[in-house]
PDB file with SEQRES, HELIX, SHEET and CRYST1 records, atoms N, CA, C and O in Angstrom:
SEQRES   1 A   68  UNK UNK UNK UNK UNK UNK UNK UNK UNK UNK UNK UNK UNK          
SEQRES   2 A   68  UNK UNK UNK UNK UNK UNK UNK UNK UNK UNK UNK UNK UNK          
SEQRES   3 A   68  UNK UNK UNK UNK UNK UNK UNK UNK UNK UNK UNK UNK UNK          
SEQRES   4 A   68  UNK UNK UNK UNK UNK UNK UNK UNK UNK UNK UNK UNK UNK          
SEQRES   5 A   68  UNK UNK UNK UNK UNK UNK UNK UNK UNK UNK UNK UNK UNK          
SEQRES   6 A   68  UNK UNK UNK                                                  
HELIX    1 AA1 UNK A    6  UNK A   15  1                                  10    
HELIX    2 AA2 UNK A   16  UNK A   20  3                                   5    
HELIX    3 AA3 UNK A   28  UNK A   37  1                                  10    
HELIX    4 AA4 UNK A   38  UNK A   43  3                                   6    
HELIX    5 AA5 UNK A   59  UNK A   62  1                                   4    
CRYST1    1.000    1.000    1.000  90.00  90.00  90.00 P 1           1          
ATOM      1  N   UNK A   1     -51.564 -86.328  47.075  1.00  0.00           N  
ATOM      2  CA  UNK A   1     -50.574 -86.497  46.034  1.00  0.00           C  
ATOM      3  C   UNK A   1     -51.306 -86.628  44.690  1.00  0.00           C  
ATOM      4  O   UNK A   1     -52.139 -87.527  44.571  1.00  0.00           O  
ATOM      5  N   UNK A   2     -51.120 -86.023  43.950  1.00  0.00           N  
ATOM      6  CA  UNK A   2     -51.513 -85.727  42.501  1.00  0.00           C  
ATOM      7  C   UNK A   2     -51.470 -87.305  41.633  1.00  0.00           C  
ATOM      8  O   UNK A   2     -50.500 -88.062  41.670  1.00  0.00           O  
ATOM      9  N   UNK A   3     -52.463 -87.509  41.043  1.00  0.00           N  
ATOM     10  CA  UNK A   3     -52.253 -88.977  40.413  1.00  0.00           C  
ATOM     11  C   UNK A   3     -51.079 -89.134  39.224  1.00  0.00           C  
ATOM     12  O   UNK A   3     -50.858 -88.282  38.365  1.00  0.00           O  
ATOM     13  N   UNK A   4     -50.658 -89.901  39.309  1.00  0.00           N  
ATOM     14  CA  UNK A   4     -49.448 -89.830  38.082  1.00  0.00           C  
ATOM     15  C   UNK A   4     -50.033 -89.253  36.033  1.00  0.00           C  
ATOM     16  O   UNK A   4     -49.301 -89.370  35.050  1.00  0.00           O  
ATOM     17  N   UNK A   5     -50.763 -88.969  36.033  1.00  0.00           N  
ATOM     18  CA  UNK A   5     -51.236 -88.690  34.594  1.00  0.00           C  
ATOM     19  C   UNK A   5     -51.463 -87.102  34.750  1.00  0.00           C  
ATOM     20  O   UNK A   5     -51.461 -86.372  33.759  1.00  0.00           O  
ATOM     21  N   UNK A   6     -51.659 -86.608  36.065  1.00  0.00           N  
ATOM     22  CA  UNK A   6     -51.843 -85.454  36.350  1.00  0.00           C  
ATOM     23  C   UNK A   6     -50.345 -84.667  35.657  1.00  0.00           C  
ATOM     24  O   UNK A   6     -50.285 -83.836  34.750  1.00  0.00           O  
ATOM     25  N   UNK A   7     -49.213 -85.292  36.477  1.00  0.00           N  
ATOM     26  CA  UNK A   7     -47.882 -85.368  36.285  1.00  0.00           C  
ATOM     27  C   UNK A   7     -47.563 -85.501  35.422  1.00  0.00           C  
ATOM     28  O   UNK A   7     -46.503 -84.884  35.308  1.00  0.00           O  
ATOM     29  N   UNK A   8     -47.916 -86.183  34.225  1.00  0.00           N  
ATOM     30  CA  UNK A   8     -47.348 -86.339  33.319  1.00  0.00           C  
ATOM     31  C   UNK A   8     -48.245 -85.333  32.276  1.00  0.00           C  
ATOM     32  O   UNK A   8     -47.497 -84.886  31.407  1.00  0.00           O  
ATOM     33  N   UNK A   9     -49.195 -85.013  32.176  1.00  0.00           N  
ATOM     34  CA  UNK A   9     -49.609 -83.961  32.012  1.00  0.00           C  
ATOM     35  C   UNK A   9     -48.945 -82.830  32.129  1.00  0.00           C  
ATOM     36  O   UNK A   9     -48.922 -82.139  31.110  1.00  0.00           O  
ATOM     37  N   UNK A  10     -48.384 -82.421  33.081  1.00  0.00           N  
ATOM     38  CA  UNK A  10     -47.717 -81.229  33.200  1.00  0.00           C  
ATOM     39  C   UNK A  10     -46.298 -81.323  32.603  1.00  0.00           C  
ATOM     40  O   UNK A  10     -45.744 -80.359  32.074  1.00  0.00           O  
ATOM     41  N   UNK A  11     -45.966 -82.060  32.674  1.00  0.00           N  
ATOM     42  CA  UNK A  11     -44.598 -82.580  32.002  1.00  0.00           C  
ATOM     43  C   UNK A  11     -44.865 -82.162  30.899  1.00  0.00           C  
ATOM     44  O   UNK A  11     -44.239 -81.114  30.741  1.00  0.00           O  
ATOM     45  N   UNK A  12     -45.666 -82.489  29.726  1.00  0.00           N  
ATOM     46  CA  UNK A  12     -45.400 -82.616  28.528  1.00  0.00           C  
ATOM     47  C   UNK A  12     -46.282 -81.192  28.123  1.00  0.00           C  
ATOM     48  O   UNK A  12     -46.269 -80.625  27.031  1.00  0.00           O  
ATOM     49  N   UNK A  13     -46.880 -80.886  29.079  1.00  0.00           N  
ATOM     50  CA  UNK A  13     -47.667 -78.933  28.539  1.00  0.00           C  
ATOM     51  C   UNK A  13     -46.073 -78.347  28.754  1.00  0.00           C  
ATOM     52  O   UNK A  13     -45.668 -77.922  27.671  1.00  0.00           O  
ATOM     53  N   UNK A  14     -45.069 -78.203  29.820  1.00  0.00           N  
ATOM     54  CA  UNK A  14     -43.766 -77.917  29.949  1.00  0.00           C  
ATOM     55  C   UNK A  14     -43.178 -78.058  28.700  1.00  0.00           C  
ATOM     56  O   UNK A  14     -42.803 -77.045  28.110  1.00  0.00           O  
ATOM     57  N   UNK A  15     -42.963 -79.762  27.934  1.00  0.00           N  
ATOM     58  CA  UNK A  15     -41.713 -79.690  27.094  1.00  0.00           C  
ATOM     59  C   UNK A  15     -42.304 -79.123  25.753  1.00  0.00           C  
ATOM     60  O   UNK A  15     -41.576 -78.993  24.769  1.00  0.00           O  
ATOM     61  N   UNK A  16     -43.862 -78.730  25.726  1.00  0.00           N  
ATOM     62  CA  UNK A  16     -44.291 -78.217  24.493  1.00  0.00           C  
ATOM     63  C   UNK A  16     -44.063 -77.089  24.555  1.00  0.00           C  
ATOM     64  O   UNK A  16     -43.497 -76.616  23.570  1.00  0.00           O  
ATOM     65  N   UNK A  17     -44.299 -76.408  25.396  1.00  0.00           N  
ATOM     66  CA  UNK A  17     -44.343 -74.676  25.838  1.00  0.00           C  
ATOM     67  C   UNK A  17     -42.837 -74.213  25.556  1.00  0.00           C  
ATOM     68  O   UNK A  17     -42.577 -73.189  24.925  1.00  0.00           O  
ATOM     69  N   UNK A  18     -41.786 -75.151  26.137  1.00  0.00           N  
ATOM     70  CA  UNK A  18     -40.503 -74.726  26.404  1.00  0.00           C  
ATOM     71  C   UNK A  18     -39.572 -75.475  25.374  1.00  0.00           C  
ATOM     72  O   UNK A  18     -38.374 -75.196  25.339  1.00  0.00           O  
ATOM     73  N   UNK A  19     -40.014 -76.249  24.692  1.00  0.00           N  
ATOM     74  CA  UNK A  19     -38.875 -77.031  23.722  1.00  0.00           C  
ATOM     75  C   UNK A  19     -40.190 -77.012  22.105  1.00  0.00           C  
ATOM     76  O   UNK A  19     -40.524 -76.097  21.352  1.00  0.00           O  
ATOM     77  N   UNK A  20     -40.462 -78.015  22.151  1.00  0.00           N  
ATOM     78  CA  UNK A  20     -40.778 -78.044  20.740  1.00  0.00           C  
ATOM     79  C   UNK A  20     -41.990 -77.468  20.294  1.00  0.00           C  
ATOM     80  O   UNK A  20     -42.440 -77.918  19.241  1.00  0.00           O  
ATOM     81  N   UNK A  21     -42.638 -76.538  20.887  1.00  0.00           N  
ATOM     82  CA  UNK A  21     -43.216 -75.367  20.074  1.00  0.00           C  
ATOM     83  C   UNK A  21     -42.815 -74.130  18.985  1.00  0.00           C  
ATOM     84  O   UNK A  21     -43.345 -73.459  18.100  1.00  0.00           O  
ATOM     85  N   UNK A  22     -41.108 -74.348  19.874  1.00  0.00           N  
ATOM     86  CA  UNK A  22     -40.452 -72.970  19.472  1.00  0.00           C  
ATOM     87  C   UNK A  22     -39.600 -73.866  18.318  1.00  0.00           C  
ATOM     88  O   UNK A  22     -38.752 -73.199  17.727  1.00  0.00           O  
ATOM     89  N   UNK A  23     -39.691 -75.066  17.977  1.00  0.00           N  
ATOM     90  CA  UNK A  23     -38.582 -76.052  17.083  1.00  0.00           C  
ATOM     91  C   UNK A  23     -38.937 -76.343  16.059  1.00  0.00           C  
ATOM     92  O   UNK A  23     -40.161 -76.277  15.937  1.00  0.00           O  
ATOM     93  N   UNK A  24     -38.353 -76.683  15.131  1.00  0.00           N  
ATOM     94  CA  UNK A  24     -38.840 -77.542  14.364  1.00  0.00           C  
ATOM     95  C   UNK A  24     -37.861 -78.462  14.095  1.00  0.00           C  
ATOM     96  O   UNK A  24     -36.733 -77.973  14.026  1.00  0.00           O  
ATOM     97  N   UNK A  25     -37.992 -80.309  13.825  1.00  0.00           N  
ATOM     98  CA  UNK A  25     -36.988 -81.088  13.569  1.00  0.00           C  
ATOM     99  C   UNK A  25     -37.283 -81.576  12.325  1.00  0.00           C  
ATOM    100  O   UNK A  25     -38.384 -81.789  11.816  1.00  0.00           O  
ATOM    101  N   UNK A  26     -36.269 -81.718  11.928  1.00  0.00           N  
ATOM    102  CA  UNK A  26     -36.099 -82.605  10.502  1.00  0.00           C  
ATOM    103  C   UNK A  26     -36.357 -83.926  10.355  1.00  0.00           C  
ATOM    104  O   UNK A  26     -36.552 -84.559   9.317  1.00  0.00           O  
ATOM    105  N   UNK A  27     -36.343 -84.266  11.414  1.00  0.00           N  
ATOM    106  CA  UNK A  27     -36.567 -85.922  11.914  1.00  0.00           C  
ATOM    107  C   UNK A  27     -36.191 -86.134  13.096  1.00  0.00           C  
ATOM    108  O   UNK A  27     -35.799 -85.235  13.840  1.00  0.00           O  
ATOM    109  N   UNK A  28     -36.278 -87.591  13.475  1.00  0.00           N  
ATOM    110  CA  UNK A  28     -36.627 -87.575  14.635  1.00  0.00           C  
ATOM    111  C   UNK A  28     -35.240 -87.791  15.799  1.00  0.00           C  
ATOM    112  O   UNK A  28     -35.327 -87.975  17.013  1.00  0.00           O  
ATOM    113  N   UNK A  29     -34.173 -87.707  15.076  1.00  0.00           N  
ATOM    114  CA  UNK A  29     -32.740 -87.916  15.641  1.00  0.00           C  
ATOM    115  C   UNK A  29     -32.373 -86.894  16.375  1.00  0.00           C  
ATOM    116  O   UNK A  29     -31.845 -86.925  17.487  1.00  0.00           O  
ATOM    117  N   UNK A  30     -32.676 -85.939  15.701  1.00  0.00           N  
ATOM    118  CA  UNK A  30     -32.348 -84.177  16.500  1.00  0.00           C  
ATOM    119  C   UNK A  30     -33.674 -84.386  17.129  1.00  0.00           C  
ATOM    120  O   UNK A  30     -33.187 -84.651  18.228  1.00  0.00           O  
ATOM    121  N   UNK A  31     -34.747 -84.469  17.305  1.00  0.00           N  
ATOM    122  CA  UNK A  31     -35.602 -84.436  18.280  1.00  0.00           C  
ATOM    123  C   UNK A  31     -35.162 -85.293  19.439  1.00  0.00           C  
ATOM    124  O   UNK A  31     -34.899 -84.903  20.577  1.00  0.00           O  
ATOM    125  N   UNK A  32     -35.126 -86.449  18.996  1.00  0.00           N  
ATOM    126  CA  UNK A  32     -34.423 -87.484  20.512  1.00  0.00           C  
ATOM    127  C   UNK A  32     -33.437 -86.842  21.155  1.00  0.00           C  
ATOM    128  O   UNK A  32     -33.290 -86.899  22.376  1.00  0.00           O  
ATOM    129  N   UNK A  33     -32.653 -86.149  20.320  1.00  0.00           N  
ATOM    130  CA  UNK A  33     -31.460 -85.579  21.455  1.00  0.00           C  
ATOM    131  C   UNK A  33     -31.796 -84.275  22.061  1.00  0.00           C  
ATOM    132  O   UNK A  33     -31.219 -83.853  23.063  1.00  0.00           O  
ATOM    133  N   UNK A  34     -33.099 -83.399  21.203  1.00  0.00           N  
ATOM    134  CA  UNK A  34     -33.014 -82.165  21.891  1.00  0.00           C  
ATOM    135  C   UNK A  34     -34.085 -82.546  23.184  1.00  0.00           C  
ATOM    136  O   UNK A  34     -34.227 -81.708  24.074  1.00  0.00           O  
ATOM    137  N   UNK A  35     -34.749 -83.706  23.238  1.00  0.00           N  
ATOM    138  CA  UNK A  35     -35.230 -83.848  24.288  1.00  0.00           C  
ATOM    139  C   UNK A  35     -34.611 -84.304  25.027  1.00  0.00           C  
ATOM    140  O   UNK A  35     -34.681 -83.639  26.060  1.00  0.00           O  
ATOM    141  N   UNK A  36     -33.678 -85.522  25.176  1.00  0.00           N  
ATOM    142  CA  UNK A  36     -33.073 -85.962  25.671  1.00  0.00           C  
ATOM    143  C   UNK A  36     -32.331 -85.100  26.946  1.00  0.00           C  
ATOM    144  O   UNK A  36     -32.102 -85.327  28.134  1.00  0.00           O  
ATOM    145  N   UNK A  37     -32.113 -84.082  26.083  1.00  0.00           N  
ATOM    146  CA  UNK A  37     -30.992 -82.505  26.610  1.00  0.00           C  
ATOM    147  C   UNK A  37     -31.838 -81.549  27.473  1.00  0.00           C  
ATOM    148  O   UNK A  37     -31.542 -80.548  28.126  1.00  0.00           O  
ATOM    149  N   UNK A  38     -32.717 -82.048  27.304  1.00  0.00           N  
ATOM    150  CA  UNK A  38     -34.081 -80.393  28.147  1.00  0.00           C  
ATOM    151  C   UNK A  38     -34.546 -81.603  29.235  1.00  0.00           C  
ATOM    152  O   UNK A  38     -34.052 -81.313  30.324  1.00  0.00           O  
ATOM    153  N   UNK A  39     -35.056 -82.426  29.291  1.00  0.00           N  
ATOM    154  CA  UNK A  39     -34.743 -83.604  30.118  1.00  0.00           C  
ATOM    155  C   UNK A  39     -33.618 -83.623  31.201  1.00  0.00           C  
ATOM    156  O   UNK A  39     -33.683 -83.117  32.322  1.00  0.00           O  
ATOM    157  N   UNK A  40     -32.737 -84.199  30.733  1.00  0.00           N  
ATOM    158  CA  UNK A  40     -31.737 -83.979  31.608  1.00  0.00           C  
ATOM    159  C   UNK A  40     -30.968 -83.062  31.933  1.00  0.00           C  
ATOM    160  O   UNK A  40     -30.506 -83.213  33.065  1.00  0.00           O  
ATOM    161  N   UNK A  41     -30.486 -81.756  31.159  1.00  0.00           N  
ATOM    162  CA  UNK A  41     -29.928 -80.984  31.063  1.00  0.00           C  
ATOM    163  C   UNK A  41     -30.714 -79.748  31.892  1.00  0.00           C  
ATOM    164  O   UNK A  41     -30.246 -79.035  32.780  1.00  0.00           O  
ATOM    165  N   UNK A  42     -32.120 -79.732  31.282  1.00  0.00           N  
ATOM    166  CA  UNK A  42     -32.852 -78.522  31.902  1.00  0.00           C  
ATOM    167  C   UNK A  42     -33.677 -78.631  33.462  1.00  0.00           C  
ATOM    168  O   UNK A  42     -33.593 -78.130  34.583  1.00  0.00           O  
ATOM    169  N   UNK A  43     -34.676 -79.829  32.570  1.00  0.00           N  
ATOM    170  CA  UNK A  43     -36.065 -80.079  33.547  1.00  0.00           C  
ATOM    171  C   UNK A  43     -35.523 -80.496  34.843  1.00  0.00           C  
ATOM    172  O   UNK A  43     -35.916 -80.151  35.958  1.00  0.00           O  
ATOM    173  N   UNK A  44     -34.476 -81.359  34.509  1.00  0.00           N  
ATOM    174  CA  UNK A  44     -34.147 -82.185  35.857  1.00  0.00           C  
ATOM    175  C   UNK A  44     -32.924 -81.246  36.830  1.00  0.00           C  
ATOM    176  O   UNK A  44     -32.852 -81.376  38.052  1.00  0.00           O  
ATOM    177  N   UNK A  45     -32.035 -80.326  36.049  1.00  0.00           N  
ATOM    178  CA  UNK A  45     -31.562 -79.642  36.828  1.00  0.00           C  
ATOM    179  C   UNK A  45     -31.230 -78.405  37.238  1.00  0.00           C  
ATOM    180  O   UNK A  45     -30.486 -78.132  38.180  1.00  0.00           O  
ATOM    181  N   UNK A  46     -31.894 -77.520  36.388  1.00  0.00           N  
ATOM    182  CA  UNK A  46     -32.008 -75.866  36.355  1.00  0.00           C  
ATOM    183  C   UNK A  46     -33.688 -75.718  36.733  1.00  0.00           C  
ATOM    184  O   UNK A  46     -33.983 -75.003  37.691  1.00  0.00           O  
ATOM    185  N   UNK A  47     -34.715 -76.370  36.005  1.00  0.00           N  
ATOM    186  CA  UNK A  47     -35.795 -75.113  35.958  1.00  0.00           C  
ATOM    187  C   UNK A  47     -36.466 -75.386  37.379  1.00  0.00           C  
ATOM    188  O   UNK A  47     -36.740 -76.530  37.742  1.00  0.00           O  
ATOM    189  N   UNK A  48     -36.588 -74.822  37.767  1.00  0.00           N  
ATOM    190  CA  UNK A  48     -38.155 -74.834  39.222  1.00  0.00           C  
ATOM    191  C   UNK A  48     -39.195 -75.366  39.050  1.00  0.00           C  
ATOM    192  O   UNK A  48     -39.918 -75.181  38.071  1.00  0.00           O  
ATOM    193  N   UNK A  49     -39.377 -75.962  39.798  1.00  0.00           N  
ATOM    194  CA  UNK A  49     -41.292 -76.586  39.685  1.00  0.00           C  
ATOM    195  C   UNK A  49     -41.652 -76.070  41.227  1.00  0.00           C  
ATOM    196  O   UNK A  49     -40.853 -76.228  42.151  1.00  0.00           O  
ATOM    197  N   UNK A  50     -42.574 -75.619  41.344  1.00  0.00           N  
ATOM    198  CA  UNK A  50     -43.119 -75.319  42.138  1.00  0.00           C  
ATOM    199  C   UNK A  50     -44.100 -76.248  43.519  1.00  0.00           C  
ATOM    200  O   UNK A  50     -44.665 -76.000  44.584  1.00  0.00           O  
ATOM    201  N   UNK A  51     -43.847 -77.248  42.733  1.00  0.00           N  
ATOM    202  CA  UNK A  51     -44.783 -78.536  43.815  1.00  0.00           C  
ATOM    203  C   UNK A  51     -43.494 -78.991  44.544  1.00  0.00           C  
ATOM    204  O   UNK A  51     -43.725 -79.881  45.361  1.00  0.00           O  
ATOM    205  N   UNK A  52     -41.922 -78.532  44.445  1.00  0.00           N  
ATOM    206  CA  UNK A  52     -40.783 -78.450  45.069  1.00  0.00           C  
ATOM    207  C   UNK A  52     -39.912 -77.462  45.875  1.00  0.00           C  
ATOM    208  O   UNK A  52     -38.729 -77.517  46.211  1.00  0.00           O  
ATOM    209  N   UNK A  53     -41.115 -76.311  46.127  1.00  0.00           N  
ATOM    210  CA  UNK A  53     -41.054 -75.398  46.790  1.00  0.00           C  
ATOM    211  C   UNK A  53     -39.959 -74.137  45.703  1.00  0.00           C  
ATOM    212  O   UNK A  53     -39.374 -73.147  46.141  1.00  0.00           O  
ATOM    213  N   UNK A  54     -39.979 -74.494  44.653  1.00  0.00           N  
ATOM    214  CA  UNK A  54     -39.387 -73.567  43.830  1.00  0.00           C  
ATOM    215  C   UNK A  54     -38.119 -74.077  43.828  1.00  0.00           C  
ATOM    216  O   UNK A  54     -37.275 -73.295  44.265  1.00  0.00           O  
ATOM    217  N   UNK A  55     -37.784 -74.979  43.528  1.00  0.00           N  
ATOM    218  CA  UNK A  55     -36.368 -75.974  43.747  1.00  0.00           C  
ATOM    219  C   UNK A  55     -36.168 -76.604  42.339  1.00  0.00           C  
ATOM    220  O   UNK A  55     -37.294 -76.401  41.885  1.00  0.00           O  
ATOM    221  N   UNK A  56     -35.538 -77.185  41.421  1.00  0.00           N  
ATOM    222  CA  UNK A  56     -35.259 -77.820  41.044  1.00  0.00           C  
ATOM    223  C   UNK A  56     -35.088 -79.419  41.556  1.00  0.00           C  
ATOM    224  O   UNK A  56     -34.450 -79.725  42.563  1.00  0.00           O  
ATOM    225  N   UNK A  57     -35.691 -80.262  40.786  1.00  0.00           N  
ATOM    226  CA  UNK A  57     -35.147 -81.473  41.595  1.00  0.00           C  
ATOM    227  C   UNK A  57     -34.160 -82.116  41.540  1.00  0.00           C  
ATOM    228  O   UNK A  57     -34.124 -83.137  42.227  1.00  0.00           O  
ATOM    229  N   UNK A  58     -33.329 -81.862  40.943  1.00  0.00           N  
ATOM    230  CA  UNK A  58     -31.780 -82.234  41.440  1.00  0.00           C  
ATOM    231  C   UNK A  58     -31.133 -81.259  43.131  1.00  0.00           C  
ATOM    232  O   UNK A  58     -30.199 -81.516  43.891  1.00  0.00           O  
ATOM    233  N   UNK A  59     -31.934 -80.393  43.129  1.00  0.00           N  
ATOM    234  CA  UNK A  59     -31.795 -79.364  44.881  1.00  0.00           C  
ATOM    235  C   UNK A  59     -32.176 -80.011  45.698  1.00  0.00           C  
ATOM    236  O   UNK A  59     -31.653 -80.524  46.688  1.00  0.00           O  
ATOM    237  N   UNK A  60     -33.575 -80.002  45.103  1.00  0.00           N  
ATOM    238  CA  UNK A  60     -34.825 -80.930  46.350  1.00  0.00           C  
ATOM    239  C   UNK A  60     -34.340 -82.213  46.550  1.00  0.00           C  
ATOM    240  O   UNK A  60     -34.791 -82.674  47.599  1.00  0.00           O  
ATOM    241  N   UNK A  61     -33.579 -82.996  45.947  1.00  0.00           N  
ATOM    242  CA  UNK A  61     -33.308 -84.270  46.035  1.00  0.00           C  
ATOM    243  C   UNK A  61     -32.130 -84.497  46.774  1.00  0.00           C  
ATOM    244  O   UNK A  61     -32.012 -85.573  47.360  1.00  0.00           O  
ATOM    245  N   UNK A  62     -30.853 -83.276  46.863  1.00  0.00           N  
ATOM    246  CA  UNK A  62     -29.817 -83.076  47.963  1.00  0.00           C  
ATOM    247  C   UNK A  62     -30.374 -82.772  48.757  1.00  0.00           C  
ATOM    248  O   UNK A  62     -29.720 -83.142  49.732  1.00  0.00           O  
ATOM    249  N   UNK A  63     -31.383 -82.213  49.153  1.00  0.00           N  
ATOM    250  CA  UNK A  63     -31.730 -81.569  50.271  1.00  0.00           C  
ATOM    251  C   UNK A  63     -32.769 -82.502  50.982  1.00  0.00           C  
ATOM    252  O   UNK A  63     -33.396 -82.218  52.003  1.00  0.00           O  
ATOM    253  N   UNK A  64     -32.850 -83.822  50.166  1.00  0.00           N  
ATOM    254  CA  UNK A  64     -33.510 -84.813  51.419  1.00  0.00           C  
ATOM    255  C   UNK A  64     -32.910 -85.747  51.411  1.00  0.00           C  
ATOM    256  O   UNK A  64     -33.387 -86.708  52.014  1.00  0.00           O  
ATOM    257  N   UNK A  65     -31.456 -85.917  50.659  1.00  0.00           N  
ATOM    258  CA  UNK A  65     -30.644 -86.980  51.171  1.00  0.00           C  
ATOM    259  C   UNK A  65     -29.850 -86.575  52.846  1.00  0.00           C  
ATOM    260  O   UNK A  65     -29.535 -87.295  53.793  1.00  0.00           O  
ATOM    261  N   UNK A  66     -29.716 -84.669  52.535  1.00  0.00           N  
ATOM    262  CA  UNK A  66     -28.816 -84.211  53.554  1.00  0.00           C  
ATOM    263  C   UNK A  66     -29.985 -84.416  55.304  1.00  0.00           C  
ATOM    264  O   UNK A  66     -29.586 -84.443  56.468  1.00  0.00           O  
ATOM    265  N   UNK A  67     -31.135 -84.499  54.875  1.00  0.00           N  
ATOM    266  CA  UNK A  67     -31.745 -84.545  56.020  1.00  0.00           C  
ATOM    267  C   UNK A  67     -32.162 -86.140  56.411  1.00  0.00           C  
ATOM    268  O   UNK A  67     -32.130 -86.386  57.617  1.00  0.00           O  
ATOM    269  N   UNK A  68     -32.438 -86.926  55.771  1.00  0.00           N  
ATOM    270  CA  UNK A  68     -32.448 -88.125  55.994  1.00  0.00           C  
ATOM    271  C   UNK A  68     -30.628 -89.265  56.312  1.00  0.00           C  
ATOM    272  O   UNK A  68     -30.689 -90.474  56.535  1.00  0.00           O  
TER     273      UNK A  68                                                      
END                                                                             
């Protein structure tokens, strides 16, 4: 299992690559919410990660309540 900084590492090469590279904010109010929104809106329930077998983890996470 990957150490947690590994993880969070990848997390934040993700929200740079995919959110605020392509942004720019005026301050930091529209930033809190556009992360807030790719966070919950994206990361956690559309995009794939691959250490989840190409799942999203809102999938992967039904799919081990349904087996447990």
């Amino acid at each position: 299992m990957p150490c947690g900084n590994v993880v969070m590492e990848s997390f934040f090469a993700s929200l740079k690559q995919e959110l605020t590279h392509h942004n720019r904010f005026v301050d930091r109010d529209p930033a809190r919410s556009q992360v807030f929104d790719y966070i919950e809106s994206f990361y956690n329930r559309q995009r794939l990660h691959s250490n989840l077998d190409h799942r999203s983890p809102e999938v992967f996470e039904s799919l081990v309540r349904v087996t447990n």
